[in-house]
Biopython code that builds the backbone (N, CA, C, O; Angstrom):
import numpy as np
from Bio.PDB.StructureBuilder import StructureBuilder

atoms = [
    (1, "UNK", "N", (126.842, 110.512, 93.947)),
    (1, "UNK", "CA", (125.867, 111.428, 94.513)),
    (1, "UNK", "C", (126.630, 112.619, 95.105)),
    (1, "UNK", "O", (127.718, 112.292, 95.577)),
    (2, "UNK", "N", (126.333, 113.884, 95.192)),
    (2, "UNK", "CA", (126.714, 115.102, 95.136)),
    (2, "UNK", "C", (126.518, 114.760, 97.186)),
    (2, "UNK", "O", (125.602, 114.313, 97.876)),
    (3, "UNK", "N", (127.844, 115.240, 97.466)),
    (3, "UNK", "CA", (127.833, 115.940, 99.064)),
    (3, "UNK", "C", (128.201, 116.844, 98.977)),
    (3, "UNK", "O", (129.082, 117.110, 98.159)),
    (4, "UNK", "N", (127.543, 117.936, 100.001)),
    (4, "UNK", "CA", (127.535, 118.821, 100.198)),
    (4, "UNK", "C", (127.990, 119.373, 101.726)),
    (4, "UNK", "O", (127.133, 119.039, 102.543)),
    (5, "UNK", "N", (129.196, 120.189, 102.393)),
    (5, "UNK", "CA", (128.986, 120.187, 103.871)),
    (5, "UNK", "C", (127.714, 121.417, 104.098)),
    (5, "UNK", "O", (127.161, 122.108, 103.243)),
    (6, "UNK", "N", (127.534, 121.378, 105.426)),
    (6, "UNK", "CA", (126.075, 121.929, 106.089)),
    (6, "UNK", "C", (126.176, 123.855, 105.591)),
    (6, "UNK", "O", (125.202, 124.551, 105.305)),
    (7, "UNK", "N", (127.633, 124.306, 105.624)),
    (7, "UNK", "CA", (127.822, 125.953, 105.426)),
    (7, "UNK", "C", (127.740, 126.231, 103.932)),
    (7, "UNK", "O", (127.145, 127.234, 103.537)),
    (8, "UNK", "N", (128.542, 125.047, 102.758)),
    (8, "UNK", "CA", (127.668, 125.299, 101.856)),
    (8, "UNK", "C", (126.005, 124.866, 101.273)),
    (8, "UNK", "O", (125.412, 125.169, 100.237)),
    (9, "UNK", "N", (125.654, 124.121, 102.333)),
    (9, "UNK", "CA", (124.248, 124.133, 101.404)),
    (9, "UNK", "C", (123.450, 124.805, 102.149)),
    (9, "UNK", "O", (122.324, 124.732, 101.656)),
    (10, "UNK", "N", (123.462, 125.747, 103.576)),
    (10, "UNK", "CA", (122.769, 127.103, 103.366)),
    (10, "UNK", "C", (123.218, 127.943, 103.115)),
    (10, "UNK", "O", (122.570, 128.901, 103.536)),
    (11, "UNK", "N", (124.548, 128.372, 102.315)),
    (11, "UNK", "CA", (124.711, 128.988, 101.090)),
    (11, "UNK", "C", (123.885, 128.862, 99.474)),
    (11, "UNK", "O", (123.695, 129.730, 98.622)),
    (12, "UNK", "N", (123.494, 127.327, 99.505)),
    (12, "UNK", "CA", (123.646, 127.579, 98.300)),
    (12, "UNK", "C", (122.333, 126.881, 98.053)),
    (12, "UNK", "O", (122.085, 126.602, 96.880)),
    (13, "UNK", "N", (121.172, 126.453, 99.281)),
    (13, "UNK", "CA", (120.117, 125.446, 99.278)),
    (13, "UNK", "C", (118.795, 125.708, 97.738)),
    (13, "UNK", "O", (118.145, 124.848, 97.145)),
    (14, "UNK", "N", (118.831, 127.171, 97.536)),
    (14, "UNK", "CA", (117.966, 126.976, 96.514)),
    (14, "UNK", "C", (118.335, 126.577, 95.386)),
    (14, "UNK", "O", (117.629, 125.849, 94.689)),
    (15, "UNK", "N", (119.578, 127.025, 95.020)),
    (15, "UNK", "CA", (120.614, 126.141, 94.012)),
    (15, "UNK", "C", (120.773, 124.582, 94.000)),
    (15, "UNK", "O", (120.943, 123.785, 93.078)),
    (16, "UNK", "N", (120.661, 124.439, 95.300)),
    (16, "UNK", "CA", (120.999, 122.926, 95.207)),
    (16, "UNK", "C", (119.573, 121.959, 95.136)),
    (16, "UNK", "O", (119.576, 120.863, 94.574)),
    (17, "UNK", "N", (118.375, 122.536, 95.787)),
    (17, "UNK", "CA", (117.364, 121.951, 95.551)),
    (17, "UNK", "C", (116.855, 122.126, 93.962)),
    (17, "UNK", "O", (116.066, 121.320, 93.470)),
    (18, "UNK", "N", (117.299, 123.069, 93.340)),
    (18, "UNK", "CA", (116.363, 123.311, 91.998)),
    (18, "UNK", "C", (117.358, 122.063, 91.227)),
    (18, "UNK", "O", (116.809, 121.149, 90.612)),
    (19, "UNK", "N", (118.897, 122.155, 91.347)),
    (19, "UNK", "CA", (119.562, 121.244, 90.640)),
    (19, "UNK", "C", (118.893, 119.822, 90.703)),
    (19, "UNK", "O", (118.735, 119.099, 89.720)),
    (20, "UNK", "N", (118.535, 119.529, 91.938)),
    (20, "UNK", "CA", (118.359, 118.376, 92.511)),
    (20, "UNK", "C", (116.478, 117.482, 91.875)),
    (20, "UNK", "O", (116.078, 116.320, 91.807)),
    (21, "UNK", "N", (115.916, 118.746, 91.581)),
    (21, "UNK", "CA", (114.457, 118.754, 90.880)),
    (21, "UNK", "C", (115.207, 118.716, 89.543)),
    (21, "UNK", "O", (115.110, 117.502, 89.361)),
    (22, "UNK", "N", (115.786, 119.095, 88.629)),
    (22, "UNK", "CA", (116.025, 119.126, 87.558)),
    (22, "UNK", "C", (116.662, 118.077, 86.899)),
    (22, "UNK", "O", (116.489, 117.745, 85.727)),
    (23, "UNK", "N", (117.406, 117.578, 87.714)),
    (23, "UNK", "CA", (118.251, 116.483, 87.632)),
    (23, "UNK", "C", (117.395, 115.135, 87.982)),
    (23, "UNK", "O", (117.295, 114.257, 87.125)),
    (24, "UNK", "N", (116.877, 115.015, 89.060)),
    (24, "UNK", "CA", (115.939, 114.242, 89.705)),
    (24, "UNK", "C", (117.370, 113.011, 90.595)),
    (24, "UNK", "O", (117.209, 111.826, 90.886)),
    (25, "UNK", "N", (118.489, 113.765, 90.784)),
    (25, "UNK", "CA", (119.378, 113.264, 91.768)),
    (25, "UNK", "C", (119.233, 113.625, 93.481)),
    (25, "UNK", "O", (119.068, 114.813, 93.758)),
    (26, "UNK", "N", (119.281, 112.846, 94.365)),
    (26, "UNK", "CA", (119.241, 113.128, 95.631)),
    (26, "UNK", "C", (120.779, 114.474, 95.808)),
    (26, "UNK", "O", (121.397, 114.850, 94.812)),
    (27, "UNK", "N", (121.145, 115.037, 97.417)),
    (27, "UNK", "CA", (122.538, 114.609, 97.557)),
    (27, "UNK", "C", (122.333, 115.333, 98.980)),
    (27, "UNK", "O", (121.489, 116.129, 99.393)),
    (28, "UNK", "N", (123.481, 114.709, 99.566)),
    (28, "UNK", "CA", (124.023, 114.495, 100.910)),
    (28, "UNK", "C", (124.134, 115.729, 101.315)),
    (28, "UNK", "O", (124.479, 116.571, 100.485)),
    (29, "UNK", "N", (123.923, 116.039, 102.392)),
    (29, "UNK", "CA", (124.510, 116.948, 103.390)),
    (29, "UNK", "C", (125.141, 116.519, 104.334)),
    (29, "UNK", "O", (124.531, 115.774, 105.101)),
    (30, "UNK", "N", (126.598, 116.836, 104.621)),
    (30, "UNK", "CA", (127.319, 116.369, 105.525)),
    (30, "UNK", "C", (127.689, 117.562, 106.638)),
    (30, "UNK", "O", (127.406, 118.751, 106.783)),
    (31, "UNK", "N", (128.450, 116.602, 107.308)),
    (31, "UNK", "CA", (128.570, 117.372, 108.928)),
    (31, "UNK", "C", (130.033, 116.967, 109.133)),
    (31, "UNK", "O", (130.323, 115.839, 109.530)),
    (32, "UNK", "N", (131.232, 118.189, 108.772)),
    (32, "UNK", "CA", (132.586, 117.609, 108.785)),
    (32, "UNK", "C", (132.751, 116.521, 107.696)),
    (32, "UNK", "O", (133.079, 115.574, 108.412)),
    (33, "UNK", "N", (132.741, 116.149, 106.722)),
    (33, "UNK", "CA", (132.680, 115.326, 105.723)),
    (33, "UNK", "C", (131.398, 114.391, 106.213)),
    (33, "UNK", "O", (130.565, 114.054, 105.371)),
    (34, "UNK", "N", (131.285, 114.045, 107.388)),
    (34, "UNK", "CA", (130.145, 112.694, 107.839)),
    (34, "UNK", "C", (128.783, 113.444, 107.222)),
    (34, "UNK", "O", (128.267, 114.553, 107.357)),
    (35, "UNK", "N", (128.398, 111.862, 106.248)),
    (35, "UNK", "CA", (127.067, 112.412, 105.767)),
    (35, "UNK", "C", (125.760, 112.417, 106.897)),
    (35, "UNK", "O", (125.781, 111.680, 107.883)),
    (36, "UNK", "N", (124.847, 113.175, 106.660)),
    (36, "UNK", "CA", (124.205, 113.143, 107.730)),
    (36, "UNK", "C", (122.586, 113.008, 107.331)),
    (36, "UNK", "O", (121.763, 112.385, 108.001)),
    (37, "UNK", "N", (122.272, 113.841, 105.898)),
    (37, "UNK", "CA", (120.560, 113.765, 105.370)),
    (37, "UNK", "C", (121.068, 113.880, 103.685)),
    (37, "UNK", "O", (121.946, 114.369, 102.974)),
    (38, "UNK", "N", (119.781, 113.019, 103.634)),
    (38, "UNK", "CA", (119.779, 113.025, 102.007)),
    (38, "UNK", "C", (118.392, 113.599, 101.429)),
    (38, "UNK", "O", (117.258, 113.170, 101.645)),
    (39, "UNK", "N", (118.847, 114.823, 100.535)),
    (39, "UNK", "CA", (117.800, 115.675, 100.584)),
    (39, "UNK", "C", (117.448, 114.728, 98.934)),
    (39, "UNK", "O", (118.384, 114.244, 98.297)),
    (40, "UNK", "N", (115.898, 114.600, 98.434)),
    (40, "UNK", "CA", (115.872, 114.038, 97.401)),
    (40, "UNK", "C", (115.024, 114.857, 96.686)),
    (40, "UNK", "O", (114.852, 115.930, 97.265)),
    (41, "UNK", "N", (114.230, 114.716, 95.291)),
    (41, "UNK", "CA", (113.343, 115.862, 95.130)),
    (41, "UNK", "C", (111.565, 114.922, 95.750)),
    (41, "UNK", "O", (111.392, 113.704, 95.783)),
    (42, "UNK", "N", (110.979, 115.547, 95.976)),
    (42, "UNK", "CA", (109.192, 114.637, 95.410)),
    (42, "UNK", "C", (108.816, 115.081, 94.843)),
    (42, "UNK", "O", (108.756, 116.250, 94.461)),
    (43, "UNK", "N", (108.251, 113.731, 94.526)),
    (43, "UNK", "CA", (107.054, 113.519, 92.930)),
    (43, "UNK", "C", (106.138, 112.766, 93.219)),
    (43, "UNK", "O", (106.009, 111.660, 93.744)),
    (44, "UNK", "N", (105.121, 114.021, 92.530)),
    (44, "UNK", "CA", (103.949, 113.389, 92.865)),
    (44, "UNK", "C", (103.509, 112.323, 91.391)),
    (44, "UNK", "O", (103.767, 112.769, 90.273)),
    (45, "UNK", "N", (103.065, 111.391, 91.487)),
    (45, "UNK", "CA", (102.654, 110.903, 90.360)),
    (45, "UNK", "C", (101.462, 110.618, 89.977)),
    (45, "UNK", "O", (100.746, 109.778, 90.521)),
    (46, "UNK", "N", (101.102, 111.443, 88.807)),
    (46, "UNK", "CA", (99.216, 112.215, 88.510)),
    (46, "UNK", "C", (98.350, 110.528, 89.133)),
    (46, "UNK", "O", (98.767, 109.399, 89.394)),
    (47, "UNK", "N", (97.306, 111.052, 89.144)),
    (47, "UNK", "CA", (96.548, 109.542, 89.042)),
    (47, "UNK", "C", (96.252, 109.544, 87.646)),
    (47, "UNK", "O", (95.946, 110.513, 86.951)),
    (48, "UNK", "N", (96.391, 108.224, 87.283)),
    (48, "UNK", "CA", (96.105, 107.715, 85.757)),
    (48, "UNK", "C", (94.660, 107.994, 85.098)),
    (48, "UNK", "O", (94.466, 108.069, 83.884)),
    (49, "UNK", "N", (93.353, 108.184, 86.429)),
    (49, "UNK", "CA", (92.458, 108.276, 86.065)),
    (49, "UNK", "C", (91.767, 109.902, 86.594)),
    (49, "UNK", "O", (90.609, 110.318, 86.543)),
    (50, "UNK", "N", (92.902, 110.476, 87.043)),
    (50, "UNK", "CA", (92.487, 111.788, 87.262)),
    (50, "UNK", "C", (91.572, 112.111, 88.662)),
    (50, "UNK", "O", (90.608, 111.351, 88.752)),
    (51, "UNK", "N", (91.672, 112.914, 89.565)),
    (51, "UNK", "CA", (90.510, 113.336, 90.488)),
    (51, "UNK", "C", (89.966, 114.512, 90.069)),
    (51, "UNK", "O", (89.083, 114.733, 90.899)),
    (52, "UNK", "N", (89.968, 115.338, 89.327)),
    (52, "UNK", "CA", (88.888, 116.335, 89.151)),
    (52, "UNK", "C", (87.777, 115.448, 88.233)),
    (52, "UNK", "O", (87.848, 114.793, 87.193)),
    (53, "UNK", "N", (86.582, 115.837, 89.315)),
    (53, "UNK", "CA", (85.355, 115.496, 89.041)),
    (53, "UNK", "C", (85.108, 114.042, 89.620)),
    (53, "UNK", "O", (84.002, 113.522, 89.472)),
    (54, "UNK", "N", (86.463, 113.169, 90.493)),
    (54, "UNK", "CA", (86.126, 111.596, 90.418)),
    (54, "UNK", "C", (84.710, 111.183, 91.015)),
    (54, "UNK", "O", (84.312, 110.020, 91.080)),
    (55, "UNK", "N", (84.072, 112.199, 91.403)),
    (55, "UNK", "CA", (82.757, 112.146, 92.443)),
    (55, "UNK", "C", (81.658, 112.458, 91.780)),
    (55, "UNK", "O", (80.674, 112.599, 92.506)),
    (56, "UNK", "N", (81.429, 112.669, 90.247)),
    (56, "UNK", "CA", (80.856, 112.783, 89.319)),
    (56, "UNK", "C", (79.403, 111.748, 89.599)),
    (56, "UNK", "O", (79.452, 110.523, 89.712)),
    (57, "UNK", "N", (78.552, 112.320, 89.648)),
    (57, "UNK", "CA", (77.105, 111.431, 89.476)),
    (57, "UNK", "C", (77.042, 110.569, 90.448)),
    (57, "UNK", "O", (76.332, 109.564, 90.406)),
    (58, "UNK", "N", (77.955, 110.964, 91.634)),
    (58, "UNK", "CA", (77.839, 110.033, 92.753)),
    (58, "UNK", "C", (76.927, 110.487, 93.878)),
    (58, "UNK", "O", (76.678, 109.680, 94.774)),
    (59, "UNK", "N", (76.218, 112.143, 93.925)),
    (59, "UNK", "CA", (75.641, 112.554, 94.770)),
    (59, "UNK", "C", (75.241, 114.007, 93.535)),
    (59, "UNK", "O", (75.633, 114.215, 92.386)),
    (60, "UNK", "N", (74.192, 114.868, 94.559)),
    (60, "UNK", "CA", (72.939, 115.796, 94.020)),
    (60, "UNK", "C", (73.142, 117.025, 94.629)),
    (60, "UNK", "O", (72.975, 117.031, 95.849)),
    (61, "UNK", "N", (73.581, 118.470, 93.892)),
    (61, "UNK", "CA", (73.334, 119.467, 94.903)),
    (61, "UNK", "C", (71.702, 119.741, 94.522)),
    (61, "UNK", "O", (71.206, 119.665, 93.398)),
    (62, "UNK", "N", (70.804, 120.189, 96.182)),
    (62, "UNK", "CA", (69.606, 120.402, 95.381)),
    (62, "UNK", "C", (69.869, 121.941, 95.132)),
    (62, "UNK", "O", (70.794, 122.632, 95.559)),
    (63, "UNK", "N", (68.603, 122.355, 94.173)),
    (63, "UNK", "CA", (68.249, 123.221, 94.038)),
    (63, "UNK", "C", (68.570, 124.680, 94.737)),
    (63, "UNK", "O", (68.916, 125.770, 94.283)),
    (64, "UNK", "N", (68.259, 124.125, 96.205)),
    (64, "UNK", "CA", (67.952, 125.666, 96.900)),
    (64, "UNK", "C", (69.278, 125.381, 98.041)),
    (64, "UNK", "O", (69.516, 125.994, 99.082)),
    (65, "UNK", "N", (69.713, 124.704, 97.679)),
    (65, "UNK", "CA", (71.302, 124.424, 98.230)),
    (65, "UNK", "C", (71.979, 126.026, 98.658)),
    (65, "UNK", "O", (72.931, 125.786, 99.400)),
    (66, "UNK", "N", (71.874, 127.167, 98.513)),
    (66, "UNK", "CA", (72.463, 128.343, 98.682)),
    (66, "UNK", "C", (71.494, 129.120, 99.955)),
    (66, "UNK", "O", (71.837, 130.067, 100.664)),
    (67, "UNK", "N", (70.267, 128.413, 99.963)),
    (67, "UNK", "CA", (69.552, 128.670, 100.872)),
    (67, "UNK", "C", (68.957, 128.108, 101.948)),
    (67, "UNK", "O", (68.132, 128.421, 102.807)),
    (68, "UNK", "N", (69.824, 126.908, 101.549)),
    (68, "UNK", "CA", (69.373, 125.912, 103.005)),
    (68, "UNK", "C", (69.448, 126.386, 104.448)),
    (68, "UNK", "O", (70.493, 126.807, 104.945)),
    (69, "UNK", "N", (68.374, 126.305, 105.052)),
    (69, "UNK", "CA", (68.348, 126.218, 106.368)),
    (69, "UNK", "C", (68.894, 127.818, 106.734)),
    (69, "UNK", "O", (69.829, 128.048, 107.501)),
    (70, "UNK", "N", (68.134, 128.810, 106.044)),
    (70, "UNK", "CA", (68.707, 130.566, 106.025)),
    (70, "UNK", "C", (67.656, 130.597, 107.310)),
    (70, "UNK", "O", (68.141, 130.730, 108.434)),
    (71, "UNK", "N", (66.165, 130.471, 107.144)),
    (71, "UNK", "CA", (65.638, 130.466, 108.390)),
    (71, "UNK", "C", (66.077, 130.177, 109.756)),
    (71, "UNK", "O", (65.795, 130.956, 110.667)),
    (72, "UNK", "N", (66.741, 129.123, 109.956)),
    (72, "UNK", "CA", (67.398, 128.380, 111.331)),
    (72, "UNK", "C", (68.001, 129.249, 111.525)),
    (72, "UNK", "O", (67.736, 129.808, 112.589)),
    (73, "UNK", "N", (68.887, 129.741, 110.850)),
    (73, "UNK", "CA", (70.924, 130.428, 110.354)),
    (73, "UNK", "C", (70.361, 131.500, 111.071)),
    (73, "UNK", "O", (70.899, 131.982, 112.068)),
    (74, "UNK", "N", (69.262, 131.900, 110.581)),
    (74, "UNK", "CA", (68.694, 133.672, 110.655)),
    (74, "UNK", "C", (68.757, 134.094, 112.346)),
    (74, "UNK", "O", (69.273, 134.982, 113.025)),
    (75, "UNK", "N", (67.694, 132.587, 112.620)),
    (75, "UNK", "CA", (67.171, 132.640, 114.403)),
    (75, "UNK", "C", (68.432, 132.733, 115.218)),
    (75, "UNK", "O", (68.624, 133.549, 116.120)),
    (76, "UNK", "N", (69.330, 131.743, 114.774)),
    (76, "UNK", "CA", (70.512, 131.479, 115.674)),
    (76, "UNK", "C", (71.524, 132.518, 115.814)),
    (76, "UNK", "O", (72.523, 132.489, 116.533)),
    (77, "UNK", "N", (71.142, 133.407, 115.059)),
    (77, "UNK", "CA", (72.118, 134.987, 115.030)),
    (77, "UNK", "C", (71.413, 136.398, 115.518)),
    (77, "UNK", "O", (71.902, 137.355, 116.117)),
    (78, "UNK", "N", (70.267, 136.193, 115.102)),
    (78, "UNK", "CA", (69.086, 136.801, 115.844)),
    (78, "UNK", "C", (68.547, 137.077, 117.517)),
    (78, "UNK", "O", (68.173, 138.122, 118.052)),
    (79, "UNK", "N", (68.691, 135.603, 118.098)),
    (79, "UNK", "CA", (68.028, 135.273, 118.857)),
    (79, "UNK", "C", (68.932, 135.731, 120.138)),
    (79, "UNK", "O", (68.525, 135.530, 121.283)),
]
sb = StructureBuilder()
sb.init_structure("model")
sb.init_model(0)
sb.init_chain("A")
sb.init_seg("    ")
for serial, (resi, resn, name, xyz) in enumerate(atoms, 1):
    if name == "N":
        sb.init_residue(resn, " ", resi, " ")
    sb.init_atom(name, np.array(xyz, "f"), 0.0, 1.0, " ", f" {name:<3s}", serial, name[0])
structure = sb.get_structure()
């Protein structure tokens, strides 16, 4: 696994994070040789069954849904 001390990897952190996504290897940041954090990449992993739409036919917009409750809305800004 790749160490790195702390002056070069904010020299060189976007370099080292893109390597680190590309590669899908962690690596060390050290402090005086002592390692200290292990930067890794994340991944997200899709859901198998997808969330766009998972709420599908589970509920109703009505109709006048854009106009609900404009009367109330109206008074309470009005009033």
């Amino acid at each position: 696994m790749l160490q790195v001390n702390i002056h070069e990897a904010k020299t060189n952190l976007s370099r080292l994070i893109q390597k680190a996504i590309d590669e899908g290897e962690p690596f060390i940041i050290a402090k005086s040789g002592k390692p200290m954090v292990t930067v890794s990449p994340f991944s997200i992993t899709p859901d198998p069954e997808g969330r766009v739409g998972f709420l599908k036919g589970m509920m109703e917009i009505p109709d006048d849904f854009d106009s609900m409750g404009k009367e109330e809305i109206q008074t309470m800004f009005e009033a």
